[in-house]
mmCIF file of the C-alpha atoms, coordinates in Angstrom:
data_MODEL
# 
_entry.id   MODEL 
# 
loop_
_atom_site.group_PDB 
_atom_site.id 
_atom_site.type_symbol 
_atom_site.label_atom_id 
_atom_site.label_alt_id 
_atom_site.label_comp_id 
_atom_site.label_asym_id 
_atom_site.label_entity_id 
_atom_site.label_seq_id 
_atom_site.pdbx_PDB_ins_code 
_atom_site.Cartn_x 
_atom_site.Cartn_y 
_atom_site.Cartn_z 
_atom_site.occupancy 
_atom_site.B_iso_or_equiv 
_atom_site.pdbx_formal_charge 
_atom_site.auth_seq_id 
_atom_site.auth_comp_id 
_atom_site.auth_asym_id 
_atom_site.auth_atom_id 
_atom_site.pdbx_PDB_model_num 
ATOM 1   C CA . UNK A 1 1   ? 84.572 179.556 -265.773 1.00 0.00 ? 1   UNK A CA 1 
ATOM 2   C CA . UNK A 1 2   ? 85.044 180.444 -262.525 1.00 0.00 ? 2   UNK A CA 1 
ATOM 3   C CA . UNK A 1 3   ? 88.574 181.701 -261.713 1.00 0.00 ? 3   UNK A CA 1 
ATOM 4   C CA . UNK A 1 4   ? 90.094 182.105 -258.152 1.00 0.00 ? 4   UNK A CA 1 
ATOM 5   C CA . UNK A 1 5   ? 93.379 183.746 -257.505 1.00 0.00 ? 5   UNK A CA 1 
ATOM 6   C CA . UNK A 1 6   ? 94.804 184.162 -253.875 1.00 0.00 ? 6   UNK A CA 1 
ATOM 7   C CA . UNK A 1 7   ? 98.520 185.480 -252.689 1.00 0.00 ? 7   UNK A CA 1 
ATOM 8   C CA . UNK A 1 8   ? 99.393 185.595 -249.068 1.00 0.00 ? 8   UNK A CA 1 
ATOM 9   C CA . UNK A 1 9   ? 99.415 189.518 -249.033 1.00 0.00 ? 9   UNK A CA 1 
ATOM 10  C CA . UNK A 1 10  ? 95.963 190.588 -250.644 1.00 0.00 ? 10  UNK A CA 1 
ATOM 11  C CA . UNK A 1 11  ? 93.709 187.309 -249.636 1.00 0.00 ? 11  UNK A CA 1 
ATOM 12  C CA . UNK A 1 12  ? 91.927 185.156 -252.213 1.00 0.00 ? 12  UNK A CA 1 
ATOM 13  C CA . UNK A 1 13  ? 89.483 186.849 -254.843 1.00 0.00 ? 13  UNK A CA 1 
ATOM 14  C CA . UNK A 1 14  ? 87.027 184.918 -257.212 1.00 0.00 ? 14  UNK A CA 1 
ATOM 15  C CA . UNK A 1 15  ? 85.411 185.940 -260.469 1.00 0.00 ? 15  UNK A CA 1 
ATOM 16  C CA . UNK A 1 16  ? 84.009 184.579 -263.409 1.00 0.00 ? 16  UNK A CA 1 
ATOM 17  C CA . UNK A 1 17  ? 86.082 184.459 -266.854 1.00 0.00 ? 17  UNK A CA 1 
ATOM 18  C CA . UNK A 1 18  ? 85.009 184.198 -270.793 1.00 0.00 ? 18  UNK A CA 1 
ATOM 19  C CA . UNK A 1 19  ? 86.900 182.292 -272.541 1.00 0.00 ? 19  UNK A CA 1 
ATOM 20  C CA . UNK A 1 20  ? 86.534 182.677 -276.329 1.00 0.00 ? 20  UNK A CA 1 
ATOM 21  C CA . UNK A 1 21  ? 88.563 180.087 -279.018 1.00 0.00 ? 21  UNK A CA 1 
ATOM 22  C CA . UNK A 1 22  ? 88.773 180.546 -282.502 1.00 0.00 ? 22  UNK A CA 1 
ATOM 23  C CA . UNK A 1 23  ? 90.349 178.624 -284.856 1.00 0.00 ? 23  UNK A CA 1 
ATOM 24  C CA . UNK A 1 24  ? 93.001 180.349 -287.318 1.00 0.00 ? 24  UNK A CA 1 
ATOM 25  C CA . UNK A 1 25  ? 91.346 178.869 -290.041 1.00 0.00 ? 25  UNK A CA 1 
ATOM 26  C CA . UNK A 1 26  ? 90.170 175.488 -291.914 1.00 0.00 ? 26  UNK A CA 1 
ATOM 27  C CA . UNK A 1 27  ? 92.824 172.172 -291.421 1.00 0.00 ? 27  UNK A CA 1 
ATOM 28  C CA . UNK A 1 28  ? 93.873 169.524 -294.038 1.00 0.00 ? 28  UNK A CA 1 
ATOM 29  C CA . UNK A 1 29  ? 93.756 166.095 -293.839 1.00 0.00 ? 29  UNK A CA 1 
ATOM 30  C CA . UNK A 1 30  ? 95.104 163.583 -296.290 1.00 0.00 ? 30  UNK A CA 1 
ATOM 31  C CA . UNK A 1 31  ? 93.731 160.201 -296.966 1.00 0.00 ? 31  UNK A CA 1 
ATOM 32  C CA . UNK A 1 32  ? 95.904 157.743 -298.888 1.00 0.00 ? 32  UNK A CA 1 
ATOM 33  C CA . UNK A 1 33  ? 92.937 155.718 -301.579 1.00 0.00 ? 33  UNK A CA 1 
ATOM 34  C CA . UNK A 1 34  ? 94.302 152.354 -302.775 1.00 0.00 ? 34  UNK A CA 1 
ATOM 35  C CA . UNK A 1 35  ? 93.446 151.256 -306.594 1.00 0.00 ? 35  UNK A CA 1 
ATOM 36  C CA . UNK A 1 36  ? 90.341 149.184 -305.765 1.00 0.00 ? 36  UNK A CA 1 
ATOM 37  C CA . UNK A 1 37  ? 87.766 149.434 -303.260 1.00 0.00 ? 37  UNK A CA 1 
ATOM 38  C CA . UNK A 1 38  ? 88.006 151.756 -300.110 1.00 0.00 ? 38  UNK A CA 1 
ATOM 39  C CA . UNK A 1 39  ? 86.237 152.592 -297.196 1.00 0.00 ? 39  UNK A CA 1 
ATOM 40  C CA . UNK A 1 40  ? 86.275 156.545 -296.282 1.00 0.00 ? 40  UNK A CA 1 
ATOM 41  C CA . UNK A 1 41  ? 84.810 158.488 -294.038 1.00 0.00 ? 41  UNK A CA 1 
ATOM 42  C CA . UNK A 1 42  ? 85.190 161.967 -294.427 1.00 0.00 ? 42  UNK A CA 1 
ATOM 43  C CA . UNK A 1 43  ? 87.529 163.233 -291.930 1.00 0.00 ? 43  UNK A CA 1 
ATOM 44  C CA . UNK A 1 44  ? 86.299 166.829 -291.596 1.00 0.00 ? 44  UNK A CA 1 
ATOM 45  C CA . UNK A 1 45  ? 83.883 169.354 -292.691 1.00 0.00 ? 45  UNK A CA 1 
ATOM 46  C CA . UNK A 1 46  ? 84.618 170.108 -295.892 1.00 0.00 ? 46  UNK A CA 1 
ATOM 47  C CA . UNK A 1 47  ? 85.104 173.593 -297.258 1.00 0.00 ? 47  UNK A CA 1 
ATOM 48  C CA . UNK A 1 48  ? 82.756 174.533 -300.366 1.00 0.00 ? 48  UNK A CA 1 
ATOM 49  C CA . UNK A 1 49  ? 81.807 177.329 -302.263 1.00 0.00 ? 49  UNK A CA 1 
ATOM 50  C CA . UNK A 1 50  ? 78.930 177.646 -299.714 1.00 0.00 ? 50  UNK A CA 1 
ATOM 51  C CA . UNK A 1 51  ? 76.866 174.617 -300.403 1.00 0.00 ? 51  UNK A CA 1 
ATOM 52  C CA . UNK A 1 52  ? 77.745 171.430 -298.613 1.00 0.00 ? 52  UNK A CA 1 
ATOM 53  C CA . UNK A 1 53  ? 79.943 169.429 -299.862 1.00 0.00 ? 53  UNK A CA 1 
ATOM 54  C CA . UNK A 1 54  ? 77.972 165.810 -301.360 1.00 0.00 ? 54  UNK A CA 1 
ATOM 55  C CA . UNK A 1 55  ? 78.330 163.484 -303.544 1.00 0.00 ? 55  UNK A CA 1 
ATOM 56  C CA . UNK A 1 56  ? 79.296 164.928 -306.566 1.00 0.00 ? 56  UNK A CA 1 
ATOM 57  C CA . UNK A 1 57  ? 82.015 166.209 -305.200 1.00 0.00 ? 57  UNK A CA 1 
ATOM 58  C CA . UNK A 1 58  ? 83.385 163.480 -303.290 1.00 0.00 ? 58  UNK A CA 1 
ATOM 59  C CA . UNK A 1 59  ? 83.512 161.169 -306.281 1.00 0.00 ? 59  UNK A CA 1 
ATOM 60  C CA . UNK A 1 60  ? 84.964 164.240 -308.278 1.00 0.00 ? 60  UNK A CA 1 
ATOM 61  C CA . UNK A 1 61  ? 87.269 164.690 -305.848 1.00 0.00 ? 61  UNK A CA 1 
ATOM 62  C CA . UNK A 1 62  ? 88.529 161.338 -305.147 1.00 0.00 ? 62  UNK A CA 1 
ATOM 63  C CA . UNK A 1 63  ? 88.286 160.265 -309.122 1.00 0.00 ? 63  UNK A CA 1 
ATOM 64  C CA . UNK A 1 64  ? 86.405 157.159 -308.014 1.00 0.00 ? 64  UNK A CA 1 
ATOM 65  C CA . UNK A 1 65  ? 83.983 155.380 -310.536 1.00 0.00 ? 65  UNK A CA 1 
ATOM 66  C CA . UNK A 1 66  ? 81.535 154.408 -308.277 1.00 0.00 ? 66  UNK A CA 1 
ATOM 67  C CA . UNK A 1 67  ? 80.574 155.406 -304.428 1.00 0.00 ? 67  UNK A CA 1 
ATOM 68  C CA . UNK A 1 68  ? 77.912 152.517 -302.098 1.00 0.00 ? 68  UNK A CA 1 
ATOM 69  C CA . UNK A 1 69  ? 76.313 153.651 -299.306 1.00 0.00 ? 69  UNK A CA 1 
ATOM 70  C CA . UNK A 1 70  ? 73.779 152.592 -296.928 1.00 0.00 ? 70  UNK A CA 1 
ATOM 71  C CA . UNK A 1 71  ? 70.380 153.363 -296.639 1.00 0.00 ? 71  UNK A CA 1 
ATOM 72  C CA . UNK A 1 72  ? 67.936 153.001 -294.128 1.00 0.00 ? 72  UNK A CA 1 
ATOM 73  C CA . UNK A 1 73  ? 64.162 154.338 -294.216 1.00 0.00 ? 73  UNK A CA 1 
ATOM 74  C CA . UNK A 1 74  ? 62.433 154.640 -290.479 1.00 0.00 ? 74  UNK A CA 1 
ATOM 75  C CA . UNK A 1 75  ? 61.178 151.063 -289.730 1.00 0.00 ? 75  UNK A CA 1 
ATOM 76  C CA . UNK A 1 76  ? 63.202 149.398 -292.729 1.00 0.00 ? 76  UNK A CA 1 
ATOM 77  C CA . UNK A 1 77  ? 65.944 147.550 -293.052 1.00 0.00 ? 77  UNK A CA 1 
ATOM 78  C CA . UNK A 1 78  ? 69.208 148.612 -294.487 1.00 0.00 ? 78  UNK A CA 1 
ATOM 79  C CA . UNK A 1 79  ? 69.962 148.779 -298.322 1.00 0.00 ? 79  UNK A CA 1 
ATOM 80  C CA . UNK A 1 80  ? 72.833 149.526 -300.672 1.00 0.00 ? 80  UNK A CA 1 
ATOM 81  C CA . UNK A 1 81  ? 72.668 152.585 -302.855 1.00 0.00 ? 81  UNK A CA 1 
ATOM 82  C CA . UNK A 1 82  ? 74.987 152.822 -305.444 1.00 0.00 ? 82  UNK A CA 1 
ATOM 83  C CA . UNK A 1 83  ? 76.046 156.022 -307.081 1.00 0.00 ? 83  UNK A CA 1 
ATOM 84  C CA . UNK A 1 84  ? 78.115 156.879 -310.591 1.00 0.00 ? 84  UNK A CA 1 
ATOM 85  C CA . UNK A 1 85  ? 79.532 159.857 -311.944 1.00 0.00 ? 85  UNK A CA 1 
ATOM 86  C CA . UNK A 1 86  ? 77.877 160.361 -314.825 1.00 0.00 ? 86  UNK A CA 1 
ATOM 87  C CA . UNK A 1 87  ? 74.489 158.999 -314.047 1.00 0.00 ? 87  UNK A CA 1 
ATOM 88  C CA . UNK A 1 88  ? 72.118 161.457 -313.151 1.00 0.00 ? 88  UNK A CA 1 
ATOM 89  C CA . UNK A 1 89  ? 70.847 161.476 -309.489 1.00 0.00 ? 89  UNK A CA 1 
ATOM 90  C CA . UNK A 1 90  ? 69.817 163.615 -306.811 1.00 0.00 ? 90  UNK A CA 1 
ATOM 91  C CA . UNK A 1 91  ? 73.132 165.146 -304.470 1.00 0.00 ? 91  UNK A CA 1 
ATOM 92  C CA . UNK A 1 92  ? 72.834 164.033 -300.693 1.00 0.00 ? 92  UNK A CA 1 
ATOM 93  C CA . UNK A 1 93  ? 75.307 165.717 -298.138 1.00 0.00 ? 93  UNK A CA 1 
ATOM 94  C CA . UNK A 1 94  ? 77.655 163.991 -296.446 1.00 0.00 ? 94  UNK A CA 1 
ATOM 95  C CA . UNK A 1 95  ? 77.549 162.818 -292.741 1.00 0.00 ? 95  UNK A CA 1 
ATOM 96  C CA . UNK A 1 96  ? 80.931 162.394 -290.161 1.00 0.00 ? 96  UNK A CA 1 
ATOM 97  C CA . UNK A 1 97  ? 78.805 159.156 -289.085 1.00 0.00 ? 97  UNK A CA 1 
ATOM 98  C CA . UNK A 1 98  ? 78.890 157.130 -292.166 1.00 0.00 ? 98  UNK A CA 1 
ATOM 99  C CA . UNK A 1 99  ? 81.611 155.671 -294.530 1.00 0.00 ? 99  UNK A CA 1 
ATOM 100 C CA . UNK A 1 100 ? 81.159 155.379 -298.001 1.00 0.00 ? 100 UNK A CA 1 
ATOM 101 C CA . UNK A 1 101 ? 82.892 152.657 -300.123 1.00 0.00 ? 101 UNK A CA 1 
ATOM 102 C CA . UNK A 1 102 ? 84.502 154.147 -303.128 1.00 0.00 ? 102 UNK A CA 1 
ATOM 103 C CA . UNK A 1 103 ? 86.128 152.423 -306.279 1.00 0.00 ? 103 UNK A CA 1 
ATOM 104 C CA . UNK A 1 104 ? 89.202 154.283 -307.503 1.00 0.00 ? 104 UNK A CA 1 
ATOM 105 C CA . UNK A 1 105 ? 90.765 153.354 -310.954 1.00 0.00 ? 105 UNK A CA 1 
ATOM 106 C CA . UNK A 1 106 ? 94.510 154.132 -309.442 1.00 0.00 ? 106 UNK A CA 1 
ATOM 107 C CA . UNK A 1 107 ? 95.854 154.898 -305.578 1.00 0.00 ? 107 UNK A CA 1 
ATOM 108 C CA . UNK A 1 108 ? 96.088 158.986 -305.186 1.00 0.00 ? 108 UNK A CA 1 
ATOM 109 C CA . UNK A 1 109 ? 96.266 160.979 -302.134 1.00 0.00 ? 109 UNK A CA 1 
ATOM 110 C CA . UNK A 1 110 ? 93.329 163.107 -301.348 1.00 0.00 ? 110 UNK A CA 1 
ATOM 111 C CA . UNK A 1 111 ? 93.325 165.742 -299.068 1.00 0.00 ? 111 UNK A CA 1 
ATOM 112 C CA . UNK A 1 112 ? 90.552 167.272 -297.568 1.00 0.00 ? 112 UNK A CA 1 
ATOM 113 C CA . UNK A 1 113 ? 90.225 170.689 -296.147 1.00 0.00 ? 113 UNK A CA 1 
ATOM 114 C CA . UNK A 1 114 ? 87.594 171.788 -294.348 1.00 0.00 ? 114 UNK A CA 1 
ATOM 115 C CA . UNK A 1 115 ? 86.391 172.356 -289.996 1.00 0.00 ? 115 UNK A CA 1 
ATOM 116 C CA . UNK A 1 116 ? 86.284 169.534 -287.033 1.00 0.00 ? 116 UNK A CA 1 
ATOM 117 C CA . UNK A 1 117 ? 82.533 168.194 -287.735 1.00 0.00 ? 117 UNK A CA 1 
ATOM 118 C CA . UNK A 1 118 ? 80.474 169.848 -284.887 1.00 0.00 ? 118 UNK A CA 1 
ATOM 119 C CA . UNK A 1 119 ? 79.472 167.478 -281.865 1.00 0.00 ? 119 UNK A CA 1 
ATOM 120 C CA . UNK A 1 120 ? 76.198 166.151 -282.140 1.00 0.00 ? 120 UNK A CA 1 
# 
């Protein structure tokens, strides 16, 4: 940034600032999952134990007994993909632009905590 200050004794003087902003840490944010089907999308960035957070741990973390998502190969159309907790399968991250329909057995709060997604 460019930063001019002036005062009617000394004149006007410009330079150029940094400006550095750092967040204090990772934020929470709750989502409220109704018994039944839901729609999430996962609000932030979640924090792991250095791994990013997929599948497993959504439906771990959400208790749900099933998770559908979309699929789309280059040139094909759309299909569902459904995913189970105890069926073997290979992890995919999560993406900010998607929602995945889950299928909780009860309604629970889940709270997430984790970084804004970065702008893409």
């Amino acid at each position: 940034f460019r930063v001019t200050a002036s005062s009617a004794a000394r004149g006007s003087s410009t330079d150029t600032v940094l400006i550095e902003a750092t967040a204090a840490g990772p934020g929470t944010h709750s989502v409220c999952l109704d018994r039944g089907l839901n729609n999430v999308g996962i609000p932030l960035s979640p924090v792991t134990t250095g791994r990013a957070f997929d599948l497993a741990d959504l439906l771990l973390l959400t208790g749900a007994n099933f998770l559908v998502r979309t699929r789309a190969p280059p040139g094909a159309s759309g299909r569902f993909e459904a995913r189970f907790p105890r069926q073997p399968q290979t992890p995919f991250a999560l993406s900010p632009d998607r929602g995945y329909l889950l299928s909780t057995p009860a309604s629970r709060s889940v709270t997430f905590t984790g970084w804004p997604w970065p702008v893409r």
